[in-house]
ZASETI-146374 format. One record per atom (N, C-alpha, C, O, CB): x, z, y; residue in one letter; atom name. Coordinates in nm, 3 decimals, always signed. Glycine has a CB too. Example, Ala and Ser with C-alpha at 12.3 -4.5 7.8 and 13.67 -1.06 7.14 Angstrom:
// residues 2
NODE, +1.319, +0.780, -0.569, A, N
NODE, +1.230, +0.780, -0.450, A, CA
NODE, +1.320, +0.780, -0.330, A, C
NODE, +1.424, +0.846, -0.332, A, O
NODE, +1.131, +0.905, -0.447, A, CB
NODE, +1.285, +0.708, -0.225, S, N
NODE, +1.367, +0.714, -0.106, S, CA
NODE, +1.290, +0.787, +0.003, S, C
NODE, +1.341, +0.804, +0.114, S, O
NODE, +1.408, +0.572, -0.060, S, CB
//
This chain:
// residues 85
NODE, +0.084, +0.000, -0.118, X, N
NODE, +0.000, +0.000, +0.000, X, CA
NODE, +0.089, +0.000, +0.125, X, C
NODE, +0.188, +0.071, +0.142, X, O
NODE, -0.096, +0.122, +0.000, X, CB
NODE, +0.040, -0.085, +0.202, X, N
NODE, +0.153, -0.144, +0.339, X, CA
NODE, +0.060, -0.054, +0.469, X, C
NODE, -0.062, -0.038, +0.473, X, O
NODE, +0.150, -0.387, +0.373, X, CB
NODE, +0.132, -0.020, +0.536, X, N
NODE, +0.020, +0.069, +0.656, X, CA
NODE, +0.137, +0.058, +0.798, X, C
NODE, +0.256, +0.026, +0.786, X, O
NODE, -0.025, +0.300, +0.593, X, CB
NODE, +0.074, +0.090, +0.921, X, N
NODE, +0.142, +0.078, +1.011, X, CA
NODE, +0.075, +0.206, +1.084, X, C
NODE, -0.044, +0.232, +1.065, X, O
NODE, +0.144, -0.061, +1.068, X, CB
NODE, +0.166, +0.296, +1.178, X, N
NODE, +0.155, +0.400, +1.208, X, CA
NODE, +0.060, +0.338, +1.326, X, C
NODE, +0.095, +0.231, +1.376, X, O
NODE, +0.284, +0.483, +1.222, X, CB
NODE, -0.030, +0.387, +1.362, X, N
NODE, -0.084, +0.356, +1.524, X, CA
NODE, +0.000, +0.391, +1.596, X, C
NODE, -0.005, +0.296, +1.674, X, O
NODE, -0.206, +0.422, +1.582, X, CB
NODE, +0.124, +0.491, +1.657, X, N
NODE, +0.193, +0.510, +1.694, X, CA
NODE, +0.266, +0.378, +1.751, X, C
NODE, +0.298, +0.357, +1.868, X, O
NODE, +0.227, +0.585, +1.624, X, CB
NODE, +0.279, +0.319, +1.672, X, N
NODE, +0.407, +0.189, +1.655, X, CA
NODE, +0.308, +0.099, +1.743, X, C
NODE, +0.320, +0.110, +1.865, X, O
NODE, +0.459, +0.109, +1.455, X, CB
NODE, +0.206, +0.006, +1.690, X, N
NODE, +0.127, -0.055, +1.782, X, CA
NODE, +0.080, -0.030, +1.927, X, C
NODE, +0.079, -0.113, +2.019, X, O
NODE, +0.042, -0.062, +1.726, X, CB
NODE, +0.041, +0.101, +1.931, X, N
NODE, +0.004, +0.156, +2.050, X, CA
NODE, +0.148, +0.111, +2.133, X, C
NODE, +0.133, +0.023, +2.218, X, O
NODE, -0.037, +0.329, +2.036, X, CB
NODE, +0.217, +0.137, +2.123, X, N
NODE, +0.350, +0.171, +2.235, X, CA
NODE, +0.367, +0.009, +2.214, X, C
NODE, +0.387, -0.053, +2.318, X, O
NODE, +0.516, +0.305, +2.181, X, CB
NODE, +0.363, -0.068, +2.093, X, N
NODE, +0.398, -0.208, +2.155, X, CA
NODE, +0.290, -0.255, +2.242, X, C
NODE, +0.329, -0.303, +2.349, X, O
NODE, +0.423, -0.320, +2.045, X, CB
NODE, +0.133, -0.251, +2.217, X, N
NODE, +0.063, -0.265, +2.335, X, CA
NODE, +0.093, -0.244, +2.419, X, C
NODE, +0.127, -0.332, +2.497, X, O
NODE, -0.014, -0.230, +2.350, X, CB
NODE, +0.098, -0.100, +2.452, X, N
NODE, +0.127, -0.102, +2.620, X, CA
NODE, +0.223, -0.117, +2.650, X, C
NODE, +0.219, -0.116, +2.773, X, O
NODE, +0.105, -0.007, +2.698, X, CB
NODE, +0.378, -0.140, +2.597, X, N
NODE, +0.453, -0.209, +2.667, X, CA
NODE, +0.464, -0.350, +2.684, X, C
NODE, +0.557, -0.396, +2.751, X, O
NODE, +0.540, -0.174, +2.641, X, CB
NODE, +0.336, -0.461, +2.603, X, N
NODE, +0.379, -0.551, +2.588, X, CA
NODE, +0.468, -0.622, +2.492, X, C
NODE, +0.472, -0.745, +2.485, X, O
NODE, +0.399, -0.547, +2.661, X, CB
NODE, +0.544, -0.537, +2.413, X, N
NODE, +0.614, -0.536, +2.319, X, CA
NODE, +0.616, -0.610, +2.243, X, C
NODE, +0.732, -0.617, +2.202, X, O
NODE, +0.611, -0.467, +2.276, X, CB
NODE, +0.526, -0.706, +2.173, X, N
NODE, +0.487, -0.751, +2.096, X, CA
NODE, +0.606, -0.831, +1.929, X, C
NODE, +0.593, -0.832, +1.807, X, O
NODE, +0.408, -0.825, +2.193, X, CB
NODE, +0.717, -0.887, +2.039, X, N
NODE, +0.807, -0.921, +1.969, X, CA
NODE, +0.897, -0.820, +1.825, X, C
NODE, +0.939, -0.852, +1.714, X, O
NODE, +0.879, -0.957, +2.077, X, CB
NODE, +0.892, -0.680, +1.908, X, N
NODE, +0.914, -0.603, +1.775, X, CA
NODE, +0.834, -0.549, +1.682, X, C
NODE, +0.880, -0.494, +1.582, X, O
NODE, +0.969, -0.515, +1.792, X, CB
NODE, +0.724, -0.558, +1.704, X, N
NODE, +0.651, -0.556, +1.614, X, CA
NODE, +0.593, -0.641, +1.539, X, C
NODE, +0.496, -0.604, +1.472, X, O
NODE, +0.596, -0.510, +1.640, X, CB
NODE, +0.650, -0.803, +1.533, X, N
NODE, +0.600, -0.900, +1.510, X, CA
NODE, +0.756, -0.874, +1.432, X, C
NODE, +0.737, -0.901, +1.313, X, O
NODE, +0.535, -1.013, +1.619, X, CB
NODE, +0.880, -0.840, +1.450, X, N
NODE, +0.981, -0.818, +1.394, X, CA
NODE, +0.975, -0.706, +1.286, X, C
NODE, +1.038, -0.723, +1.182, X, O
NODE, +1.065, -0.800, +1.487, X, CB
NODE, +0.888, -0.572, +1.310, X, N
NODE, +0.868, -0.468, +1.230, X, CA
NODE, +0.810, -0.547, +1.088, X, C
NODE, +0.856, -0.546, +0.974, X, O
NODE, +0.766, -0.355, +1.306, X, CB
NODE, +0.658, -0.633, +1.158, X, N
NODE, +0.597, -0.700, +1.024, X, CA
NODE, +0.652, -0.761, +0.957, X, C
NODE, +0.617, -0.759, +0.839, X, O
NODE, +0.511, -0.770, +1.027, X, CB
NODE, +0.766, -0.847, +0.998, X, N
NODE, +0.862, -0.983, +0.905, X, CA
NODE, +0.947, -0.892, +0.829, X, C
NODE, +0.953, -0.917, +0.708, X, O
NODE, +0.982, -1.112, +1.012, X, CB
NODE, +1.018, -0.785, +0.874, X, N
NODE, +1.111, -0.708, +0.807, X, CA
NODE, +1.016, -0.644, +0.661, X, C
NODE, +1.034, -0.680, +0.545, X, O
NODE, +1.176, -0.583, +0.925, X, CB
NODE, +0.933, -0.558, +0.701, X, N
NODE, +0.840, -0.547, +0.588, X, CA
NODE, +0.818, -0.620, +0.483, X, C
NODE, +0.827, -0.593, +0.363, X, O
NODE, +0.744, -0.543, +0.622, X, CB
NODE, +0.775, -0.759, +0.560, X, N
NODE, +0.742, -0.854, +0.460, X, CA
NODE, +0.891, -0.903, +0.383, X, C
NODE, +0.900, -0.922, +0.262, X, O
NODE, +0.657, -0.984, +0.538, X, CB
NODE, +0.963, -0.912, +0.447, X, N
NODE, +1.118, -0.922, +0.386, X, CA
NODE, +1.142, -0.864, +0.253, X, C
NODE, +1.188, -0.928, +0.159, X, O
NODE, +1.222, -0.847, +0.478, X, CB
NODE, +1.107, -0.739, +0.251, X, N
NODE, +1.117, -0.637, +0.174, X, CA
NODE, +1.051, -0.709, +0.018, X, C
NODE, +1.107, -0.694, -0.091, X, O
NODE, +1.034, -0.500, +0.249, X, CB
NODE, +0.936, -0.779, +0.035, X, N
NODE, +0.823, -0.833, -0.050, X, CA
NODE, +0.928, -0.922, -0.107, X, C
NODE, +0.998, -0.895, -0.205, X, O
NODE, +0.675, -0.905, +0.024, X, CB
NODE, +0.932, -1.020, -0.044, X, N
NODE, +1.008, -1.157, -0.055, X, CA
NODE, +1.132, -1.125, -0.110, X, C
NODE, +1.165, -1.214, -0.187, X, O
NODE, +1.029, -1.235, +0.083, X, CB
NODE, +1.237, -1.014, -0.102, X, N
NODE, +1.316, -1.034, -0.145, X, CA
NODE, +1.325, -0.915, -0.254, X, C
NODE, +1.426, -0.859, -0.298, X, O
NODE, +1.398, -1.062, -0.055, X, CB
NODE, +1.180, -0.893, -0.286, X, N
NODE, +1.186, -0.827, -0.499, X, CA
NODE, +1.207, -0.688, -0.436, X, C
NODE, +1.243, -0.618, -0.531, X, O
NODE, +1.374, -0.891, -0.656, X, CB
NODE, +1.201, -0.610, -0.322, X, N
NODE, +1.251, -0.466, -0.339, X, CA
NODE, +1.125, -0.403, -0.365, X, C
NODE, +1.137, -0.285, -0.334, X, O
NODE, +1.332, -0.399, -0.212, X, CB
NODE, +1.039, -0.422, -0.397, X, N
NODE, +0.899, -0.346, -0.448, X, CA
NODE, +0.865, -0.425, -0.559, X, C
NODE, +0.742, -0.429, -0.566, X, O
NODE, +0.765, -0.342, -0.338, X, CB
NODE, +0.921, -0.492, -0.655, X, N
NODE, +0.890, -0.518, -0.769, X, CA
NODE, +0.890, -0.389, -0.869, X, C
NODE, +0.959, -0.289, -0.852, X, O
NODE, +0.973, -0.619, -0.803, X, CB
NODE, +0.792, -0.412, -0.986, X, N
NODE, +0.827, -0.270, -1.067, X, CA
NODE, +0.938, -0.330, -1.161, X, C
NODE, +1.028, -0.247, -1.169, X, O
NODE, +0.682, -0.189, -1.165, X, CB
NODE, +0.966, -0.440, -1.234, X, N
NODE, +1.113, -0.388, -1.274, X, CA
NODE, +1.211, -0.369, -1.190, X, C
NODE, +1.271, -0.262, -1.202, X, O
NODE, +1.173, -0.463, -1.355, X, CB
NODE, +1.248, -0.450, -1.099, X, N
NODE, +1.361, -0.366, -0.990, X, CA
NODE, +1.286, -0.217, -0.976, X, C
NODE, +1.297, -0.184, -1.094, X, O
NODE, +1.379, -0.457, -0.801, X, CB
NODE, +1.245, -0.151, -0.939, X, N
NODE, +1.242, -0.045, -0.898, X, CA
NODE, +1.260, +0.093, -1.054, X, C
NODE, +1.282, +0.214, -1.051, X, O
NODE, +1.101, -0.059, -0.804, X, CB
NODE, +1.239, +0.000, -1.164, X, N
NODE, +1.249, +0.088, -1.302, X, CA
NODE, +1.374, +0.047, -1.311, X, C
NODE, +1.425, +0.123, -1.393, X, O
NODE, +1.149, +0.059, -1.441, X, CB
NODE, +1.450, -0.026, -1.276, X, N
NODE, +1.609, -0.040, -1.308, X, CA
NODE, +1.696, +0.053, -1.227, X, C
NODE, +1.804, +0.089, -1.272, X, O
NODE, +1.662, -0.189, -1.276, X, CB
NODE, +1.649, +0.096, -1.100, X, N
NODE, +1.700, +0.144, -1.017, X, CA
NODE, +1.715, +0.294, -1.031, X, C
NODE, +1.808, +0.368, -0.998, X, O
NODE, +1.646, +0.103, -0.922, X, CB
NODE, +1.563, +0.326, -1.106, X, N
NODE, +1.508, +0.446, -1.088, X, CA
NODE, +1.580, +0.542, -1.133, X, C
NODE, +1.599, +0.637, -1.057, X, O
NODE, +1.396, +0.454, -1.134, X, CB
NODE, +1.651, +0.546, -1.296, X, N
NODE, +1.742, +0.621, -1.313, X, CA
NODE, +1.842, +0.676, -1.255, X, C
NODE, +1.859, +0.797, -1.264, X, O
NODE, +1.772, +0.593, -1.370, X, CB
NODE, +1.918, +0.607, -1.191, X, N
NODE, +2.017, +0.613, -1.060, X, CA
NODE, +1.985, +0.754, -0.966, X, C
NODE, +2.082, +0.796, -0.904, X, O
NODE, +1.985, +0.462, -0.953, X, CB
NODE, +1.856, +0.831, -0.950, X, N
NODE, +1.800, +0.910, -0.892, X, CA
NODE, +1.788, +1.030, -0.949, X, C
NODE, +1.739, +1.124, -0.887, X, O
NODE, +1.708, +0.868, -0.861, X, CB
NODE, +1.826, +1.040, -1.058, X, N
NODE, +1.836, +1.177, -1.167, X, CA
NODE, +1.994, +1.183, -1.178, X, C
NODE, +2.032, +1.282, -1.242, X, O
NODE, +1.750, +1.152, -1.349, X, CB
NODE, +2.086, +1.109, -1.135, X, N
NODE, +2.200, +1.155, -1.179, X, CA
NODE, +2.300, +1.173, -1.039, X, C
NODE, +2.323, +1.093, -0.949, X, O
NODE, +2.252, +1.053, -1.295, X, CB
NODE, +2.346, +1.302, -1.059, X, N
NODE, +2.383, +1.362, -0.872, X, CA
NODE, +2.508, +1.303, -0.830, X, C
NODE, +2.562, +1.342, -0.726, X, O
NODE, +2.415, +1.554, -0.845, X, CB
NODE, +2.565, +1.201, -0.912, X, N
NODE, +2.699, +1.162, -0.847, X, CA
NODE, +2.637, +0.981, -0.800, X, C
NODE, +2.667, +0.922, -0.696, X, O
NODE, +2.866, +1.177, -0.991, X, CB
NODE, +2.568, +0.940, -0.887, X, N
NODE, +2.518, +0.812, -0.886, X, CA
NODE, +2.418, +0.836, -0.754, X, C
NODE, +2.463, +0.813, -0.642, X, O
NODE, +2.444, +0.764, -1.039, X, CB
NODE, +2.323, +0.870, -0.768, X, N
NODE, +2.256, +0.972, -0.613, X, CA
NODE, +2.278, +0.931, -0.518, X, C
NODE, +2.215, +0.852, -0.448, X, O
NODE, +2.299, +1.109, -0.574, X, CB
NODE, +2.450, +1.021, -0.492, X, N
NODE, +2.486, +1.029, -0.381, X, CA
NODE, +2.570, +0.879, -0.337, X, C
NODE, +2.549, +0.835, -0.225, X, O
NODE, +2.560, +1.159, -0.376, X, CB
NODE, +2.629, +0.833, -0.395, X, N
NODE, +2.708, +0.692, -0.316, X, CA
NODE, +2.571, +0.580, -0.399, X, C
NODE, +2.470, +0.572, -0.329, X, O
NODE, +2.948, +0.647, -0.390, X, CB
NODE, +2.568, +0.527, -0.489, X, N
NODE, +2.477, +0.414, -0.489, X, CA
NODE, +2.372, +0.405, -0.471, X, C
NODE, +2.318, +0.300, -0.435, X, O
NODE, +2.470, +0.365, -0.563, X, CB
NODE, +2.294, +0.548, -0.498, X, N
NODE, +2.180, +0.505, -0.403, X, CA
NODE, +2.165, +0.483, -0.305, X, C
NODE, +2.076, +0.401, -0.284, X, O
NODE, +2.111, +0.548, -0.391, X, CB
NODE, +2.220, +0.527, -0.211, X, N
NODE, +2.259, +0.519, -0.029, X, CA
NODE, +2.290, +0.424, -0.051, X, C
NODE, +2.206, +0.346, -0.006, X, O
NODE, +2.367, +0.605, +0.066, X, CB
NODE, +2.398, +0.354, -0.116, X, N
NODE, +2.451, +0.208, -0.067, X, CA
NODE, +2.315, +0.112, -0.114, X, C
NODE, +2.314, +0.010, -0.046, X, O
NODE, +2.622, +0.154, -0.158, X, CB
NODE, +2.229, +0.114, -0.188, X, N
NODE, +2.144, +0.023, -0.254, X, CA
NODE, +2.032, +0.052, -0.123, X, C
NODE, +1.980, -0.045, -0.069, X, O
NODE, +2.098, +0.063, -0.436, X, CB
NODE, +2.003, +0.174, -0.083, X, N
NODE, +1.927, +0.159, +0.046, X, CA
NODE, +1.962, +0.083, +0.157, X, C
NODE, +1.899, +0.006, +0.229, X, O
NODE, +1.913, +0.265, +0.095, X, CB
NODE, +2.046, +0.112, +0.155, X, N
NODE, +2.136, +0.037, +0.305, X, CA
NODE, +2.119, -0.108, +0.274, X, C
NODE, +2.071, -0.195, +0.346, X, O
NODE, +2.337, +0.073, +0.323, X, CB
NODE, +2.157, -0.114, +0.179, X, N
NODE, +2.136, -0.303, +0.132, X, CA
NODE, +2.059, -0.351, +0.130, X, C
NODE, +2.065, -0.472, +0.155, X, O
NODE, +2.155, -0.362, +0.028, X, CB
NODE, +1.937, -0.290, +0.099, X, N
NODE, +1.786, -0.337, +0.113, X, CA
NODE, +1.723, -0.356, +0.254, X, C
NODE, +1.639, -0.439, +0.286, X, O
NODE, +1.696, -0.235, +0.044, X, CB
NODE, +1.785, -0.257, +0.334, X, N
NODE, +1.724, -0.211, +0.464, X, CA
NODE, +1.826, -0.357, +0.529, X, C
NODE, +1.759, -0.431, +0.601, X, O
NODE, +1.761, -0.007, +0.527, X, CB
NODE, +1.941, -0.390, +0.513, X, N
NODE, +2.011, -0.473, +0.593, X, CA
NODE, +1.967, -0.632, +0.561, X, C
NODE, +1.964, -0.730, +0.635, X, O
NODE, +2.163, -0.442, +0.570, X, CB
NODE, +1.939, -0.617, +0.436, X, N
NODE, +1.910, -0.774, +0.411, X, CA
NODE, +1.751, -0.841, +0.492, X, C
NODE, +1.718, -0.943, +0.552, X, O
NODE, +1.896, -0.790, +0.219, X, CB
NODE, +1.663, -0.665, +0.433, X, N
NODE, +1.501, -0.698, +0.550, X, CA
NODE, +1.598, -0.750, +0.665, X, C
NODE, +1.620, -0.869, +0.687, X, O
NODE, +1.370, -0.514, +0.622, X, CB
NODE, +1.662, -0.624, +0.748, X, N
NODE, +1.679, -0.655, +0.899, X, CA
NODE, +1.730, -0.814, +0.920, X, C
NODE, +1.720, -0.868, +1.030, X, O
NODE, +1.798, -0.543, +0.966, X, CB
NODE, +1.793, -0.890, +0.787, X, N
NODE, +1.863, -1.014, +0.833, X, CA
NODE, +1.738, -1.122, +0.830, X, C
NODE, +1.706, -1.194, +0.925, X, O
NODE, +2.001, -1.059, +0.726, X, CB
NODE, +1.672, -1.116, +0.698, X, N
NODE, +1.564, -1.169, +0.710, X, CA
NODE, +1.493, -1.166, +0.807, X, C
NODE, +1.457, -1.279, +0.840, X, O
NODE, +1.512, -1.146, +0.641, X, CB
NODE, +1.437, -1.047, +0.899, X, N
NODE, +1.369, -1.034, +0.989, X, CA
NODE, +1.429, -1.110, +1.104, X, C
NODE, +1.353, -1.191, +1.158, X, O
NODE, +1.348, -0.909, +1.004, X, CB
NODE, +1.540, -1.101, +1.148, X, N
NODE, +1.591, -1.155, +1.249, X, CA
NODE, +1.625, -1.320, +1.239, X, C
NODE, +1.662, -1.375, +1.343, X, O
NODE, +1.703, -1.073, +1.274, X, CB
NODE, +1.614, -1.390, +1.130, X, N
NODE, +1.610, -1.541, +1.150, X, CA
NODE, +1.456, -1.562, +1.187, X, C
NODE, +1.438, -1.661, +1.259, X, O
NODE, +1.661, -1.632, +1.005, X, CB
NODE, +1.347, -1.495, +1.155, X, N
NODE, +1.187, -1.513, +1.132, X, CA
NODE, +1.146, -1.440, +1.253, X, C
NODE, +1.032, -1.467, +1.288, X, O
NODE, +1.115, -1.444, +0.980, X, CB
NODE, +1.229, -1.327, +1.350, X, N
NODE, +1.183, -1.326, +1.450, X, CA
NODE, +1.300, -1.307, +1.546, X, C
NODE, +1.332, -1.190, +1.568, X, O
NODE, +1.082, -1.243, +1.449, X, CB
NODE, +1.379, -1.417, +1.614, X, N
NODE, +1.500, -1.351, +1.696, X, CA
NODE, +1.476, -1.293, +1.808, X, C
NODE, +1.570, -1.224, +1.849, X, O
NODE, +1.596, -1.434, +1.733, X, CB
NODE, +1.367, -1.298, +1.884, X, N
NODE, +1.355, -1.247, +2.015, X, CA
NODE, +1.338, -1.089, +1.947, X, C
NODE, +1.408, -1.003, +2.002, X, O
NODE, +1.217, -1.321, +2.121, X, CB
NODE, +1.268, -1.051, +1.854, X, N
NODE, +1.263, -0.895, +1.827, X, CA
NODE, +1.375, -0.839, +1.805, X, C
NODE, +1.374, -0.717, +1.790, X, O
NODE, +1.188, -0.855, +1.721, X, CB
NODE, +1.491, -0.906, +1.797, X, N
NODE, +1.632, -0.819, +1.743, X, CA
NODE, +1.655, -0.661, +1.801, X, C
NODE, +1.707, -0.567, +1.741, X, O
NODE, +1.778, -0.909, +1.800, X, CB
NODE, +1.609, -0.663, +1.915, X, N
NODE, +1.621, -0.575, +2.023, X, CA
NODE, +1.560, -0.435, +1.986, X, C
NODE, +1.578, -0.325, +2.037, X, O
NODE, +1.554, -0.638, +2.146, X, CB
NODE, +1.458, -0.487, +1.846, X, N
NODE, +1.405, -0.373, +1.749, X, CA
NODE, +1.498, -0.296, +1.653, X, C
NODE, +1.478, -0.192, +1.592, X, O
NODE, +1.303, -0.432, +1.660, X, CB
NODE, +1.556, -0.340, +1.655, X, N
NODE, +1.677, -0.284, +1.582, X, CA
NODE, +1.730, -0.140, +1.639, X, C
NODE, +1.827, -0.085, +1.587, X, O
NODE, +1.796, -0.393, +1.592, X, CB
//
């Protein structure tokens, strides 16, 4: 389930904003497109989370990677939003 805080909209309304949040949605959708909410990726991964040395460096790095590839995706699909970053 995909949801957006009213928080987030509200403040791009009234500032006009529109571009990062048109950047927030592509990054999201990024996420789709590039398998990080699939259930076997996420059952391959999952173990990784019970074990405290694996935990601590690859899971962080496998977050970071996910989160950087959305942000790259997002930014060819929306460049004026970069500024969301």
């Amino acid at each position: 389930m995909w949801f957006f805080y009213a928080d987030i909209v509200e403040v791009a309304y009234r500032e006009g904003d529109f571009d990062s949040l048109e950047f927030i949605v592509a990054h999201e959708l990024a996420h789709i497109k590039a398998g990080h909410v699939t259930l076997l990726y996420n059952l391959a991964i999952f173990p990784i989370a019970f074990v405290p040395v694996l935990k601590d460096f690859l899971w962080t790095a496998l977050s970071r990677a996910r989160e950087y590839t959305s942000d790259r995706i997002a930014i060819r699909l929306v460049p004026s939003g970069e500024k969301g970053l």
